[in-house]
C-alpha positions in Angstrom: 26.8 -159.6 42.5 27.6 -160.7 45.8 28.9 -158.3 48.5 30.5 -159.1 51.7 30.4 -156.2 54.0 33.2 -156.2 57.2 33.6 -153.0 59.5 36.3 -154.2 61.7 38.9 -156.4 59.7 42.3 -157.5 60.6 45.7 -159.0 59.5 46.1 -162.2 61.2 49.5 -162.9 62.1 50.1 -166.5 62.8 52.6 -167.6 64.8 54.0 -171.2 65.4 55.9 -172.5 68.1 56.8 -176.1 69.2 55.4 -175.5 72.7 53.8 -172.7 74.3 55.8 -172.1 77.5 54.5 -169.1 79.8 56.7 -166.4 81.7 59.8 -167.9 78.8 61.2 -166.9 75.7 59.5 -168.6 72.9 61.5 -169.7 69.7 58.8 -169.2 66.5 59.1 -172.0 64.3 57.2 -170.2 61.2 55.0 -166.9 61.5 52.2 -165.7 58.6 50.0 -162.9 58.0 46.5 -163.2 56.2 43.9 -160.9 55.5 41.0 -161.8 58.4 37.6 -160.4 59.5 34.7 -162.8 58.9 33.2 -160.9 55.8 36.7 -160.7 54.3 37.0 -164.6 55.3 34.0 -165.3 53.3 35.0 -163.3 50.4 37.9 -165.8 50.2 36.6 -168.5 50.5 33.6 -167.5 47.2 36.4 -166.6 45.4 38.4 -170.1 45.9 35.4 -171.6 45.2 34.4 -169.7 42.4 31.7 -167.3 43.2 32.5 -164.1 42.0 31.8 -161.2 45.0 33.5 -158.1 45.8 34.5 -157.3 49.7 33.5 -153.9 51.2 35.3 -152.9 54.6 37.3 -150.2 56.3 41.0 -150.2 56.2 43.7 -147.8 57.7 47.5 -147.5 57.7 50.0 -149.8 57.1 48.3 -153.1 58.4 45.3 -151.9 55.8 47.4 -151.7 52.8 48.7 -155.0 53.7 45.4 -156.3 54.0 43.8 -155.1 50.7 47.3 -155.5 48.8 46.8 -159.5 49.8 43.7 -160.1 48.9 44.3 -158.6 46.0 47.1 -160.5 44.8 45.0 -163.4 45.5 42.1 -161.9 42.4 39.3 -161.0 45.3 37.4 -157.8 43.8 37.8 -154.8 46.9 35.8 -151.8 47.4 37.5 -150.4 50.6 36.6 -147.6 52.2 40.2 -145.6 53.7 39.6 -144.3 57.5 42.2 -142.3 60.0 43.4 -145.1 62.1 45.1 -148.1 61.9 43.9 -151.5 60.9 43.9 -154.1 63.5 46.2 -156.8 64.1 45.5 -160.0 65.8 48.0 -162.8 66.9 47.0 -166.3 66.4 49.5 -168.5 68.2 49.7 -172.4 67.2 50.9 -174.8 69.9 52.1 -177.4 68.0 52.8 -180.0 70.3 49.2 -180.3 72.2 47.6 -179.0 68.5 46.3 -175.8 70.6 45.5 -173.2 68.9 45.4 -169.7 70.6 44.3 -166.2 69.5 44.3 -162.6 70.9 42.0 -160.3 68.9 42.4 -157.0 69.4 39.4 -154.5 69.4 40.1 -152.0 66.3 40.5 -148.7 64.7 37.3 -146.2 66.4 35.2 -145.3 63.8 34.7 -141.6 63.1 30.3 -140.9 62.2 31.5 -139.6 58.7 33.6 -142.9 58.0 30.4 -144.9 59.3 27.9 -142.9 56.7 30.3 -143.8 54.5 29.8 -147.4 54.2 26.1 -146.7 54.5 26.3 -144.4 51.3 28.3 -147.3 49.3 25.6 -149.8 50.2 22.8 -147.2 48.8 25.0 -147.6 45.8 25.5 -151.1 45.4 25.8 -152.2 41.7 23.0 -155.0 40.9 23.0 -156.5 44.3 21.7 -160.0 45.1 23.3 -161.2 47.8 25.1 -159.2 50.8 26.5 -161.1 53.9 27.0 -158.7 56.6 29.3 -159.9 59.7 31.8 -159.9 62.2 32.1 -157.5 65.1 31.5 -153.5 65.4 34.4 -151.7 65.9 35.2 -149.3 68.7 32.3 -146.3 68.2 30.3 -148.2 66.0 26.8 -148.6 67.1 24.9 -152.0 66.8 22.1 -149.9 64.8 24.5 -149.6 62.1 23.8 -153.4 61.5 19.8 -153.0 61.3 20.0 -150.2 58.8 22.7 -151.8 56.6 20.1 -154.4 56.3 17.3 -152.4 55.5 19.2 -150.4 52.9 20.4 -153.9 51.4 17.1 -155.6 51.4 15.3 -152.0 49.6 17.5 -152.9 46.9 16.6 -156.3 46.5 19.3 -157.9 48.0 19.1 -161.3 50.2 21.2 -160.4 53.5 23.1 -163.0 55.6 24.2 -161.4 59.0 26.8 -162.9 60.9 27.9 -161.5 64.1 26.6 -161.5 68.0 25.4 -160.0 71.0 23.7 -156.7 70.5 24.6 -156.2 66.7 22.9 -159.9 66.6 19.5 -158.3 68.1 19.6 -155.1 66.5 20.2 -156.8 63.1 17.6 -159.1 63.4 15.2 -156.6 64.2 15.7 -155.8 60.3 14.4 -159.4 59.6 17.7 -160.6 57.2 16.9 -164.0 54.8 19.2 -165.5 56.8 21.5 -165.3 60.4 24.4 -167.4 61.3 25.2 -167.6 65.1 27.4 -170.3 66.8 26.5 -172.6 69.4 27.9 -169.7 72.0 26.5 -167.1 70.1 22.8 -168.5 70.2 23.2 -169.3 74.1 24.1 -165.8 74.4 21.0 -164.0 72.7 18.6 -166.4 74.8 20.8 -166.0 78.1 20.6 -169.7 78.9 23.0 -172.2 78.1 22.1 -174.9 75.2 23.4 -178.3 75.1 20.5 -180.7 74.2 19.7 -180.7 70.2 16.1 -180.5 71.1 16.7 -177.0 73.4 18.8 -175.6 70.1 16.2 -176.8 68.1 13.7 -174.8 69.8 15.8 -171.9 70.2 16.3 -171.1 66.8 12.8 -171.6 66.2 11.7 -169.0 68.0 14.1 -166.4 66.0 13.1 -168.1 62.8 9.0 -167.3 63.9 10.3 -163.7 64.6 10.7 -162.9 60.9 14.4 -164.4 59.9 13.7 -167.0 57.5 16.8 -169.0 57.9 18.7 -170.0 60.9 22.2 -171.4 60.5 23.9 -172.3 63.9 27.4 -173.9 63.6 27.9 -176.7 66.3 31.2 -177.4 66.0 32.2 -180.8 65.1 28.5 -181.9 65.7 28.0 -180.0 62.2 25.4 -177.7 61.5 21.8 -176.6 62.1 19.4 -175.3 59.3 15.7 -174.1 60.6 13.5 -172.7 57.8 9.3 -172.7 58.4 9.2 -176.5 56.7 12.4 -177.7 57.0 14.8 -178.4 59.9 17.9 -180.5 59.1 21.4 -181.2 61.1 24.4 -182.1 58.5 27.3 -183.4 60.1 30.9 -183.8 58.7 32.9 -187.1 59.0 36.0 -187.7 61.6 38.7 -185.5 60.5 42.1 -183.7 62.0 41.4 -180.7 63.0 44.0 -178.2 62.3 42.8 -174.5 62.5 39.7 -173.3 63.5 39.6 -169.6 62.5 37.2 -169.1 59.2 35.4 -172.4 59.4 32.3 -170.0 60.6 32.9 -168.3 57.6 34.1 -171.4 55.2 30.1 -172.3 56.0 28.5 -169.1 55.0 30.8 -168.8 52.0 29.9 -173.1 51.3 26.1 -172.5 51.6 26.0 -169.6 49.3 27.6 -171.8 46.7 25.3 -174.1 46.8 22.6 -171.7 46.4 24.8 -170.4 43.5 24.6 -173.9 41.7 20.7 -173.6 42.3 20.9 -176.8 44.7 18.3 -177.6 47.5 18.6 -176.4 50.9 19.6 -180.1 52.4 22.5 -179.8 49.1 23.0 -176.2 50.2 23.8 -177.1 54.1 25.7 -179.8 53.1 28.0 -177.5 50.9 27.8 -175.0 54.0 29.4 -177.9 56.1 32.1 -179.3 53.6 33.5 -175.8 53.6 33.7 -175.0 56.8 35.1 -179.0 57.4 37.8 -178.5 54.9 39.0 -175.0 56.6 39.4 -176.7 59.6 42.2 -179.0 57.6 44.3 -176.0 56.9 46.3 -173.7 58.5 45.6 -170.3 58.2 42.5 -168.2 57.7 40.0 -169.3 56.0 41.9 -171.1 54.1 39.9 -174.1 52.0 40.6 -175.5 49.0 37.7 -176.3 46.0 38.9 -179.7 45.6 38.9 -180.7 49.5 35.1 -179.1 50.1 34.0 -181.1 46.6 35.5 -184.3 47.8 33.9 -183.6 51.6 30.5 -183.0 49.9 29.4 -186.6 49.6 30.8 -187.8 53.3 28.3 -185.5 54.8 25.4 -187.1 56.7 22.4 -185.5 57.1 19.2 -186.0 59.6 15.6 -184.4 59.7 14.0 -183.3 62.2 
């Protein structure tokens, strides 16, 4: 079974308007709520794909029950875990006419020690694990050690971990030596303290996590695609042209895309491909993490790929 593990979720509500205008009344043109966090966003998008997986995560109040009633109504397995405070709530606001998309995320529920040992209890338990992508940000009270022992208890029961998240959860949680760690462009410049433009300089950089014990390096570029770094192999897979529509989830789309591909048993160069198609056809959408099967199969053979 697959597990996605997310300790500080959210409802996403999505707000349209025709133009932002600041300091003025704003008329909303349409407004949505989705279930969001980046593990819950990857749970989605298995689940549209096909993958079956079950989503672990905290919930509280209202917002939670409106989180785990949504995904689900939408089949997605949950395994939530109920805490005293409320759920978060971020507001996503799309600018429609300079296609701007803008988002405040808000910093979450605390999380009491008990509700913490909590998760790290359901994780000892874990039924048949093989794969267990761990990500998104820590919660108010949450320390970034809690990453680095989720992934020790995951691995001791033979599970692959992803990890998915920055700054010190990202160091601590590599510390733990996951298969596999997915940082952005930002997040990467961040945990080296310098910033990385040139290919060569990201190259390098994820090298030198890689040679530290994480086997694979994933680092999302943006529309330049994305970058795989194993010990033999080093590819960048690159989608075509496309309107972009929403960015929030493509991050996750990709996770979700290369796990499928390991799913179908495909090679690492078919695998990042998949990981890119996913996070491409996100992008098309509005919403969260919202991809359809049918666009990330039809992106799949339009990606272009390049060793290095």
């Amino acid at each position: 079974m697959i597990y996605t593990v997310t300790l500080n979720p959210a409802l996403d509500r999505t707000l349209w308007v025709e133009e932002l205008q600041y300091g003025e009344s704003n008329h909303i043109v349409k407004d949505k709520t989705y279930a969001g966090g980046k593990g819950v966003d990857v749970s989605k998008v298995l689940s549209t794909l096909g993958v079956p997986n079950r989503a672990l995560a905290f919930v509280g109040g209202f917002a939670g029950e409106e989180l785990e009633g949504g995904l689900v109504n939408h089949g997605i397995q949950c395994d939530f875990i109920r805490i005293s405070q409320e759920t978060r709530t971020n507001i996503v606001i799309n600018d429609e006419s300079r296609r701007i998309q803008t988002s405040f995320n808000a910093l979450g529920p605390e999380l009491k020690p008990y509700e913490l040992m909590r998760m790290i209890h359901k994780i000892e338990k874990l039924d048949d694990p093989e794969i267990v992508v761990i990500s998104g940000s820590l919660p108010p009270g949450a320390h970034p050690e809690i990453y680095r022992k989720m992934i020790e208890i995951a691995k001791n029961r033979g599970a692959d971990v992803f990890l998915d998240t920055h700054g010190d959860g990202l160091r601590r949680g590599i510390e733990a030596c996951p298969l596999l760690i997915k940082p952005n462009l930002s997040e990467l410049s961040q945990f080296h303290g310098v910033q990385l433009e040139r290919l060569d300089d990201i190259i390098n950089s994820a090298m030198e996590i890689q040679e530290a014990g994480v086997e694979m390096v994933l680092v999302s570029m943006g529309a330049k695609g994305i970058l795989l770094i194993t010990e033999k192999e080093k590819y960048v897979a690159a989608p075509p042209d496309m309107k972009v529509v929403n960015t929030i989830g493509a991050g996750d789309s990709s996770v979700a895309g290369f796990i499928y591909g390991l799913k179908h048993r495909e090679n690492l160069k078919e695998c990042l491909k998949c990981a890119v198609a996913a996070g491409t056809a996100t992008t098309m959408r509005s919403g969260t993490a919202l991809c359809r099967k049918d666009d990330v199969q039809s992106l799949i053979p339009k990606i272009t790929i390049k060793s290095y």
